[in-house]
N, C-alpha and C positions, 0 to 999 in steps of 0.2 A: 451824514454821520455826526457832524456838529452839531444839528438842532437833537439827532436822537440823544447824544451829553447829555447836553443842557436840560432835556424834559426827563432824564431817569434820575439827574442830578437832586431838580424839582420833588420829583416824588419822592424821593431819601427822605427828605425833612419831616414831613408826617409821619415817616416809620422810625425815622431816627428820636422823634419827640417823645411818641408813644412807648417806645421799646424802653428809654430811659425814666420816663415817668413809672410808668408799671414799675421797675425795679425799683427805684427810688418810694413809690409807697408802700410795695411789700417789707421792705427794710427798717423803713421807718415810721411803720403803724405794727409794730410787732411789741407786744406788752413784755413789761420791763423795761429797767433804765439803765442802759450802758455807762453812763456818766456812773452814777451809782455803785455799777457791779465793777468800779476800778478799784472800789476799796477792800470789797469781797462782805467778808463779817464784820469786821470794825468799821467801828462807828465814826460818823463825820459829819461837821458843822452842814447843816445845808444850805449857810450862807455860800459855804465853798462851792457845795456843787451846782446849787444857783449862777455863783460869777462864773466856772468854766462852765456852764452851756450858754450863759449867753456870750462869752469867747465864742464862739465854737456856732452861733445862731441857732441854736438848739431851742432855744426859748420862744422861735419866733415862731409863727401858724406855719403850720407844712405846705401850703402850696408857695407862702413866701420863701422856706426854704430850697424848694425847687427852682422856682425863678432865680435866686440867690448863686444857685448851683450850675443851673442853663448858661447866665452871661457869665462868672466865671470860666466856662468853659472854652470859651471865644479867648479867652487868656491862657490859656495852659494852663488853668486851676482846676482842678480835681477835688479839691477840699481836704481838709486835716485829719489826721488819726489821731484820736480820742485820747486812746492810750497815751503815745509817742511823743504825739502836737507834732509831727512833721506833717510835709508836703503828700501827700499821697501820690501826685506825680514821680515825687523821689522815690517813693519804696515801689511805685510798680517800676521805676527806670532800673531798681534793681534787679528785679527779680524776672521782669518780660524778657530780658536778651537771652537766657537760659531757658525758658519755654519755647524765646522763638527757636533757638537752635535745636531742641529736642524736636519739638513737630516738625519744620522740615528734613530732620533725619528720618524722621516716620512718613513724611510725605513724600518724601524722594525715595524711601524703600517699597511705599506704596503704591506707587507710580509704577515704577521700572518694573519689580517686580511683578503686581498685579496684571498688567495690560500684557506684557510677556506672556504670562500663564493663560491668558485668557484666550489671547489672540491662538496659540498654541491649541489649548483644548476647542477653540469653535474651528479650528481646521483638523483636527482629528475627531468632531461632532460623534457621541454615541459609541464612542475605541474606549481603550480601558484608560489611557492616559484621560481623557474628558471625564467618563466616571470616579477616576480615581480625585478630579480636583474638583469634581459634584459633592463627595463625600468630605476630601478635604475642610472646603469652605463651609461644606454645613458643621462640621466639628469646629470651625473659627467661630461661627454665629451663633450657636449652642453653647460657649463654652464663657463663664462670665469675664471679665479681662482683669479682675483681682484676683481670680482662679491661676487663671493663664500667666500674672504675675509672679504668684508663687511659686508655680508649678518650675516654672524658665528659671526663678532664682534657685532652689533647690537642684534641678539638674547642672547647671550650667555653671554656678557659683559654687555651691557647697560639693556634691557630687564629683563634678569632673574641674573645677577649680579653672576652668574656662577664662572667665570673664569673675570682675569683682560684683559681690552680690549687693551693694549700695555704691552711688556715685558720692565717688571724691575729689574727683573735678571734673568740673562743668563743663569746662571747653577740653575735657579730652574727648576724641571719638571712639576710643573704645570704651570708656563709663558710661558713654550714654547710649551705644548700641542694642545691649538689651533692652530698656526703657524704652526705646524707640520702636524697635520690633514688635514688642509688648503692646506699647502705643496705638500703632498699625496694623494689627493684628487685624481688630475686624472692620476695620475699611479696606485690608488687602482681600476679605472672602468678597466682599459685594463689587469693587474692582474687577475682581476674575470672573466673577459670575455675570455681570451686568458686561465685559466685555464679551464674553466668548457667545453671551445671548445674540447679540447686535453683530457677532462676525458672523452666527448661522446664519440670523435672518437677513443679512447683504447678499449672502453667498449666493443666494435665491432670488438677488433680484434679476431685472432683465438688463442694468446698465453693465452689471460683473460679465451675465453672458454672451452681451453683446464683445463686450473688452475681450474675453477670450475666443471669439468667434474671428474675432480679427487678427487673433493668432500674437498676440502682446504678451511678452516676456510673463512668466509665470510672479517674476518679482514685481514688476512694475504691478500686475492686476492687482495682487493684494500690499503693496506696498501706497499705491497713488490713489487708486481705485475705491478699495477695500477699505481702508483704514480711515481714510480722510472722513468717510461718511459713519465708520462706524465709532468711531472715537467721538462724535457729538454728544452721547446722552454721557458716556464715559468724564468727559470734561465738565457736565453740566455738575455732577455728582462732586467730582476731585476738589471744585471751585468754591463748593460750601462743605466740603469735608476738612478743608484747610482751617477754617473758623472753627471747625469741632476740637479738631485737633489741637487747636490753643485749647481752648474753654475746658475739653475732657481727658484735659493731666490731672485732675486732682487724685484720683487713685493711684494712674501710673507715679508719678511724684512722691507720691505717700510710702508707695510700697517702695519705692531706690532711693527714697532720702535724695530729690531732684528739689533744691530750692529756689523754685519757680513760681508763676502764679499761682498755681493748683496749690501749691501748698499757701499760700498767699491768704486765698481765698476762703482754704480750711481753717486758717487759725482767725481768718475775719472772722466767719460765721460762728465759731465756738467764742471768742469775745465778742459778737454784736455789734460789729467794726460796720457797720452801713456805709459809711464813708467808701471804706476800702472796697469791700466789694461792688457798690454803685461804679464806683470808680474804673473798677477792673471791667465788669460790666461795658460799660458807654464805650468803652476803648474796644471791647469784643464787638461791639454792633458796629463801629463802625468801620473794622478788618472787615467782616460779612458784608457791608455794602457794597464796600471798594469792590473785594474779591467778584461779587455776584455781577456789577459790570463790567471787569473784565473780562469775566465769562462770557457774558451777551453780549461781547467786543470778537471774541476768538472764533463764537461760531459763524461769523462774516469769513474768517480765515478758511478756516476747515472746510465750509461748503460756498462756494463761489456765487450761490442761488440766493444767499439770503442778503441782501440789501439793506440798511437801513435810513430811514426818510425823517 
């Protein structure tokens, strides 16, 4: 299990180099000058805007800026916002504890509820409760989730006066419940669909008939039996849905006034903030690595077969 570490530890570094390079040239081989566009229309010495890019190493050739950016990063440097001249470490330390609490609201609604429904419709296989959350989940995946945004705020908020239709605080759990919902929305269709698949096709194997051949509590077969095997592709899915989940608030965000990355992100990319979103970026890939082996840690738990050497 230790040398497996070690060698998926290994391969991270080439994905982690590549995944940050790419964003970092897309960002900053993109025409126009951010420095420039902080004055807007008026005009300015370009001695000035000379001396802040080379503040700032802007001035220097792009692969030294990336190098520049790489060992910074071994520091807990992220690099400065253009704008601001702050830390970029500081503005995402503001704005990530609010993303992360809204994604795992939507992950933990995702979860519970999703594999519930699923597990549910693949024992009721082809009855109308299955068909009803066939239809369901395809109206989740059909349906675009700035749609599904408005649609929740208008019933839910203006309509029946439910829930407030923008969050006004962050760490309350009822401001972020819709948002979160919203959120999960469609990772909860592909949850229930991708679980209820994997409890038909278990149901049919020969270890479930053999387990009920031997006359074993109807809970234990799909409680120890059933589940443990068919929760593997389910887990593989939840584990890099978690990384989505951060990265794809920028709409949910936008539509409830959530001042989190997503919105971070949107006002980077509308000022040309490279910094910031590289920044936010490199911190996304590497939630997705961690996450991705702990994943290929847990299906050692789940199924007692798989070994790793």
């Amino acid at each position: 299990m230790g040398r497996y570490v070690v060698r998926r530890l290994l391969q991270s570094i080439p994905v982690f180099i590549g995944a940050t390079l790419l964003i970092f040239l897309m960002m900053y081989s993109l025409p126009g000058d951010p420095v420039r566009a902080l004055w807007g229309e008026q005009s300015v010495d370009p001695a000035q805007i000379a001396a802040m890019k080379k503040d700032l190493g802007l001035d220097l050739p792009l692969w030294q800026q990336y190098w520049n950016y790489f060992i910074g990063l071994f520091q807990g440097d992220f690099g400065t916002q253009i704008a601001s001249g702050r830390p970029v470490s500081e503005v995402i330390g503001e704005a990530l504890p609010v993303t992360i609490r809204l994604a795992l609201f939507a992950f933990t609604f995702t979860t519970l509820a999703g594999i519930s429904l699923g597990v549910l419709a693949g024992l009721r296989a082809d009855r109308l409760f299955d068909r009803g959350m066939l239809f369901f989940t395809l109206l989740l995946i059909s349906v675009p989730s700035f749609v599904l945004g408005y649609v929740a705020q208008f019933v839910f908020a203006f309509k029946l006066d439910l829930l407030t239709p923008t969050v006004q605080d962050s760490e309350a759990f009822g401001d972020l419940l819709m948002p979160a919902v919203v959120l999960g929305s469609l990772s909860l269709a592909y949850v229930v669909r991708l679980t209820r698949t994997s409890i038909v096709e278990n149901l049919r194997s020969d270890y479930i008939r053999t387990a009920i051949a031997k006359g074993l509590p109807r809970r234990r077969v799909i409680g120890v039996h059933l589940m443990r095997n068919s929760l593997i592709p389910v887990v593989t899915f939840l584990g890099t849905d978690l990384g989505a989940l951060l990265g794809g608030a920028v709409i949910t965000e936008g539509i409830f006034n959530v001042q989190g990355v997503g919105n971070l992100v949107y006002d980077a990319l509308f000022r040309r903030e490279g910094s910031t979103v590289v920044g936010i970026v490199t911190l996304l890939v590497i939630i997705y690595l961690a996450v991705s082996l702990i994943v290929d840690l847990l299906y050692a738990v789940l199924d007692p077969r798989i070994r790793y050497v």
